[in-house]
Structure formats: C-alpha cells, structure tokens
N, C-alpha and C positions, 0 to 999 in steps of 0.2 A: 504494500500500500504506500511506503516513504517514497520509493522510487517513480513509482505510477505518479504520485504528485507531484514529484519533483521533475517528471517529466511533461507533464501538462502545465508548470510553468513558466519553461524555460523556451528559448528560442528556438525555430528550425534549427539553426545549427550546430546549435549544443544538444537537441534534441538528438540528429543525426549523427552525433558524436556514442551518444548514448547507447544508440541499438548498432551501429556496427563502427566498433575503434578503429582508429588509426595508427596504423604501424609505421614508424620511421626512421629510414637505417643510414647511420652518419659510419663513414670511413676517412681514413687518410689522405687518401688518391681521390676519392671523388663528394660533388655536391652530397648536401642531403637529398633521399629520397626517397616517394613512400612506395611499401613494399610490400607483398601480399602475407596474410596471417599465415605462412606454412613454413615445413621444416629447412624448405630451401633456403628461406633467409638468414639461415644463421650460418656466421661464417668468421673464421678467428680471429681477422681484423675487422670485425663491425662492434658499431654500439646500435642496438635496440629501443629502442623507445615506443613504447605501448600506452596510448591515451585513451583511457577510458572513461573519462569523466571523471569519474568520482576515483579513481586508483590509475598512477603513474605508474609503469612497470619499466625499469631501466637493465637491457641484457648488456655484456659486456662479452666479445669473446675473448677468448683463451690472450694472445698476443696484447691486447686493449687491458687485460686483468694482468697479468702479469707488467706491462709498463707503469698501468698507474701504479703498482702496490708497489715499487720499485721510487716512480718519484714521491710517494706517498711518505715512505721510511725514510729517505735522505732529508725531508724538508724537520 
C-alpha cells in the first residue's frame, strides 16, 4: 500500500523509474551508458549503478574493487 501511494504521487518519470530501473554502467575507456538488467553487463572493469527509486544499488567489478580498496588504504 506505501509504495502504490507513493506511486500515484509522484511524476511520470519517477513513476517510470519505479516499475522498470535503470541500469548504468561507467568504465574507464568509455562514456556512461545504460545497459540492459542481464548477466552480460557485468564485466571487471565496470561500475554498476542500479536506480530504483527508492534503493541505489552500486556493483563494482573485480579490477574497479581491487583499485579502489588499494587507493582507499594509502589515503
């Protein structure tokens, strides 16, 4: 029931946020871009970013987790 109201009164397009997220995947080499909810977009130099509205979901691969937690410790 929170959701259903919280979706009758928000706009089209947080509306349309709400029933199908946005996936978008930042790499090194290229732009951001969005990129379909499947297995094939994970990949070990990508970051993830899953907007759901109401939950942010951030992947990291493998090469992406390892560099941060590397400048992470020096600082």
């Amino acid at each position: 029931a929170y959701f259903r109201m919280l979706l009758n009164r928000e706009k089209i397009v947080n509306a349309v946020v709400m029933i199908q997220p946005s996936l978008i995947s930042y790499s090194f080499s290229l732009p951001p871009e969005p990129v379909m909810l499947d297995v094939s977009s994970i990949n070990v130099d990508r970051i993830l970013l899953l907007d759901a509205y109401f939950i942010v979901t951030i992947f990291y691969g493998m090469n992406v987790a390892q560099w941060k937690g590397v400048n992470f410790s020096q600082i």
